[in-house]
Each structure stands twice: as C-alpha cells, then as structure tokens.
N, C-alpha and C positions, 0 to 999 in steps of 0.2 A: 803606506805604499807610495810611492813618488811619484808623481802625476810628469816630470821632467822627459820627454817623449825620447830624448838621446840617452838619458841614464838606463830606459829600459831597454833600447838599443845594443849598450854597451856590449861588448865580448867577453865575454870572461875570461882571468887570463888562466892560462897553462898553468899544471904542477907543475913547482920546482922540479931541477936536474935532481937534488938533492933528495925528493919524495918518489920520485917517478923510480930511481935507483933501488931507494927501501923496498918499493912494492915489486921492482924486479927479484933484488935477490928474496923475498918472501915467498915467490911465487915458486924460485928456483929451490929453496930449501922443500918446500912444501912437494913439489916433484921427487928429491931426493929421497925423501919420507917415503913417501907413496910407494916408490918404485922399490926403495931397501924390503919393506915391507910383501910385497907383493912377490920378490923375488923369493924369500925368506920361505913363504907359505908354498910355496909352488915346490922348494930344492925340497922342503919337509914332508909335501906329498911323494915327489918323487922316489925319494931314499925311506918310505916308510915301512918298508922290510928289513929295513937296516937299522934308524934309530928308534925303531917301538923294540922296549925293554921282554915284550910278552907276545906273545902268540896273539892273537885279535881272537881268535876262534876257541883258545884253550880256558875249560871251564875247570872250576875250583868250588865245588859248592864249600868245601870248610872258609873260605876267603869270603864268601858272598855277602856283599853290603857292608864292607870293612872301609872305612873312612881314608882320606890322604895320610898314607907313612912311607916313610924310608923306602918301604917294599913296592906299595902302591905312590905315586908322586899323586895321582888323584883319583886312589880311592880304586873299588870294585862294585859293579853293578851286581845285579842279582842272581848271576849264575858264578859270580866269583871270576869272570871278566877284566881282566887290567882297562879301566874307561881311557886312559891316556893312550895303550896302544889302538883302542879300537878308535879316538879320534884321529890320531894320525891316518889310520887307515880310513876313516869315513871321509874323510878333508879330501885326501886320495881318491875314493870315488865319486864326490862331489863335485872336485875340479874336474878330473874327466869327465864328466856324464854334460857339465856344463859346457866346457871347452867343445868337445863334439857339438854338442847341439847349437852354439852360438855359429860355430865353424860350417856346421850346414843349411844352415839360415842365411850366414851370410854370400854361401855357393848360390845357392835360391834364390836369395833377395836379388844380389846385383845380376843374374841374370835376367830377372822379370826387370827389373828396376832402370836397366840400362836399354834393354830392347824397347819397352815403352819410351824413353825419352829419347831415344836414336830414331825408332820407327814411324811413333807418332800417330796420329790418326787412329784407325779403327780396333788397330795392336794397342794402344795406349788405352784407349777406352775400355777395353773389355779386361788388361790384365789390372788396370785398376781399382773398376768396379769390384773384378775377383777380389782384391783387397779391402775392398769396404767389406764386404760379405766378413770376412775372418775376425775386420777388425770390429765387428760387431758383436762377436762376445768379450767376453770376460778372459782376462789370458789364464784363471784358474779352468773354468767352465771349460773353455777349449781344450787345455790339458786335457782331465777328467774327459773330456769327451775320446780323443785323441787314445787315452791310453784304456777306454772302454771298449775297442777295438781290439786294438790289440794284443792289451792283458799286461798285467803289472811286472816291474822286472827292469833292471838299468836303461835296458835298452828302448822301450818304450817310452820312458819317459825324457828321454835323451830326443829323441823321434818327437814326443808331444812339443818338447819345449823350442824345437828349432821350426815347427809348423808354426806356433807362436808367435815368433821373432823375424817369421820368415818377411811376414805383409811391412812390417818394421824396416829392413833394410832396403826393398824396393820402394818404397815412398821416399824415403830418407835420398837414397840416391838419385832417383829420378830429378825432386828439382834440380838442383846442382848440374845435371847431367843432361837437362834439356836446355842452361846456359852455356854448355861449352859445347854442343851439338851445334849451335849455332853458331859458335865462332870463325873466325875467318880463316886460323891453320886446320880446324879439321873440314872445312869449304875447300881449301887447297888442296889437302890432301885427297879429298874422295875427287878432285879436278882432275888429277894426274892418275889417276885408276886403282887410287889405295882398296883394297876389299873393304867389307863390312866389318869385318870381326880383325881384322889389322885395326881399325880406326878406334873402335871401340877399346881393344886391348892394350892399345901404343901411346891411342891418343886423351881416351877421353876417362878412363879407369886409371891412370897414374895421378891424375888431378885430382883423384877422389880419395888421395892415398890417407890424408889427414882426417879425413872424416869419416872412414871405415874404421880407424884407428881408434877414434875416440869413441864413437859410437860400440863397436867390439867390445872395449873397458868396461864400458855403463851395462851392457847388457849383460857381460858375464858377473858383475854383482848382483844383478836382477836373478839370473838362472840358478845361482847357488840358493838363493832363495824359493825359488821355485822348486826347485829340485829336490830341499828340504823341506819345505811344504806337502808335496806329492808325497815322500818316503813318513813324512807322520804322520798322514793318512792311511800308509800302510799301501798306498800302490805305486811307489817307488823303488829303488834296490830291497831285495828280499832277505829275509832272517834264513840263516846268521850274519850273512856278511854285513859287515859294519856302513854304517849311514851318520850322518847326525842328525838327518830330521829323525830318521827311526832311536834314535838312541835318546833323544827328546822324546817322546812319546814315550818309549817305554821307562824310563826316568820318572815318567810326571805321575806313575802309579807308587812311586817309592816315596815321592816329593818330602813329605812329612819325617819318613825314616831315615831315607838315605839321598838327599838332595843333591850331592854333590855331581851324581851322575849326568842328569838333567841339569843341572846348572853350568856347568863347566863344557859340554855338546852344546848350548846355551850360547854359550860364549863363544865358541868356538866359531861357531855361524857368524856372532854378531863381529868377531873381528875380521874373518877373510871376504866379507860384503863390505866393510868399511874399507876395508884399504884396497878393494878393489874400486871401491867407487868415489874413492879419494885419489886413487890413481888416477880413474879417468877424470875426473874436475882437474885433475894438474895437466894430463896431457892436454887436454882442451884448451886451458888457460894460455900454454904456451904453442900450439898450433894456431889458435886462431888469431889472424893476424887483427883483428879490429882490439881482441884484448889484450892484444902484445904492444898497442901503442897509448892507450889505457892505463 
C-alpha cells in the first residue's frame, strides 16, 4: 500500500465514453427483455379463452396422467385436465389477483404515506407507528391471518396481499414526500392559497411518478408468489378453477407418476416472477438518475 499522501488523494478517473456507452446499451437491451417478456405473459393471460387448446374445467378421466403429445403440448393431470390450458388460465388469475391487490395497496399506501409526510406531526406519528405494527409480522403470517377472517377464495386473498404491501408503499413514499413537502414551489404554492389535496395531487405525487413505478414492478413479482403460496396451501382461488400454486400442490401428489404437471405450473411461476422482477431492476436502472450516470 503507498504511504504517498497525494497518491491516496488521487481521483479516480471516469469510465471511458466507450464503456459508459456498453453499459448504456446493456442496460437498454436488458429493459427490452424485460418488458417483451412481461408484455408477452400479460397478452397470454388476457386472450386465455382464446389461445388454451381445451376447456380448463373439462375432465377426461380416459386422458388422465397422459404425458406431453401432439394432443396434450404438456401432458394431463389427473382428472385428464389439459395442464397447458389450465396454466394459461391459472397465469390469468394470478396476474389478476396480484395486479388488484398491488393496485389497492398502492391506493392505501400513498394515501397514508403522503398525508404523513405533507401533515407531519401527530398525523405522522401515529399512521406510522400503525405501520410498524403490520410490518411486524411475517407477510405470509399476515396473509394467513387476513384470509382467516375472511375465508379462502380469490378475493380474500387479493384483500390479504394488498393489507400486506399496503405499510410498504407508505413508507416507501413518505421519505421522498417529506423532501419535496418541503420544497420552495410547493412553499409557493400553499402561499398563494393552493388546497391541500391540489398540492399533494399536482405537486407533490407526480415527483413520485418513478418510484411508484418501480416499486409497483417488484411487488407484483413478490404477489404472484404470494398468491401462489396461499393457493398451495389450499386458501387461495378454489378448485376447480385453475391456479398454479394450486396446480403445484396437486401435482406434487402425482410427482413420481406423472411429474410434468407439477413441474411445468413449476415453471410457470418461476418465469412470470422472473421477468416481472427483471422488469423492475431495468425500469429502476434507467429511472433512477444516480444509475443512469453510473
């Protein structure tokens, strides 16, 4: 090590134009991925009455536990079930159940989350604390808890996972939202007699456009996880209708026989959490300005 008091001084210098460029377009292909991806899965939920080859619901016991053919692309679970049409369809109420509940967390969140860092004071303390309280369990435990109320079934579990997520997006916004509470155009604005919920709406929530963004991404790979979690536990969407955590579960009884059912619902999961959570690490990457100069 060099005892040289200015060598340790030195600045380091800058990447190259030429490296800084690489890791631009890297960053940009790697968004492109993401998002082809992510669009992909979403057009495949949506039209999955139209591209599943079979009925989700129509049973074949002579087909039951019949491997990947021509007829099946991947095979028949145990009631003689097409598992390709019912993943389509389970992707389908996955993304729904996740989408909702991210979507009303995030209603929640930034209401709690904005009113604390706008109001400040005794309003801040106490919806804060309220948020330790939540964030104090486990996000399965809460679930589980959440849908012990109110009984298993899409919708509850849609409900458990946005209670959830909810303490998440009011923390998350609040700092951000108690530095631009204090800035000098929303001082001017509330000077000249802007309302409350004007400043908030106009001024101080468009600033947070990039960070509800990113954060919305990451959570909804978390929720599809969650949501497939809860359904293989059996207190998520209900039989028959199609799930893939449930379609896991009932899979892992065949494992040995007829694997492909469970492994390929398996998969399924593991792909639309990856490229949703690959989406958000790219939107983040090129939103946030400290990694955009990086």
């Amino acid at each position: 090590m060099s005892s040289d008091p200015l060598q340790a001084l030195a600045i380091k210098p800058k990447p190259s134009a030429s490296k800084r460029a690489h890791k631009k377009d890297a960053k940009f292909t790697l968004f492109n991925v993401s998002f082809a991806m992510t669009v992909i899965l979403c057009l495949i939920a949506i039209a999955a009455p139209i591209v599943s080859p079979y009925d989700p619901l129509h049973q074949d016991i002579l087909q039951r536990l019949k491997g990947p053919s021509a007829a099946h692309w991947l095979g028949t679970d145990q009631f003689g079930r097409d598992v390709l049409s019912r993943i389509f369809h389970g992707l389908r109420s996955s993304l729904s159940i996740a989408a909702g509940a991210v979507s009303i967390a995030l209603l929640f969140g930034s209401v709690l989350g904005l009113a604390a860092a706008y109001y400040k004071g005794w309003i801040d303390r106490v919806i804060m604390r309220l948020m330790d309280v939540f964030f104090a369990f486990p996000v399965m435990l809460l679930a589980i808890g959440v849908i012990a109320l109110l009984g298993p079934g899409g919708f509850p579990t849609g409900a458990a996972i946005a209670v959830v997520y909810t303490p998440i997006f009011a923390r998350l916004l609040r700092a951000p939202a108690l530095v631009i509470a204090s800035s000098d155009y929303v001082t001017s604005a509330r000077s000249i007699g802007a309302s409350d919920l004007r400043i908030i709406v106009f001024h101080i929530l468009p600033n947070l456009a990039s960070v509800i963004l990113v954060q919305v991404s990451l959570l909804l790979s978390s929720a599809i996880l969650v949501e497939a979690s809860l359904s293989f536990l059996g207190l998520g969407t209900q039989p028959p209708a199609p799930s893939l955590g449930m379609m896991l579960s009932e899979g892992r009884n065949f494992l040995f026989l007829a694997p492909w059912a469970a492994v390929f619902s398996g998969l399924a999961i593991l792909i639309v959490a990856f490229a949703l959570n690959l989406f958000g690490d790219a939107l983040r990457d090129n939103l946030d300005p400290r990694l955009r100069q990086s």
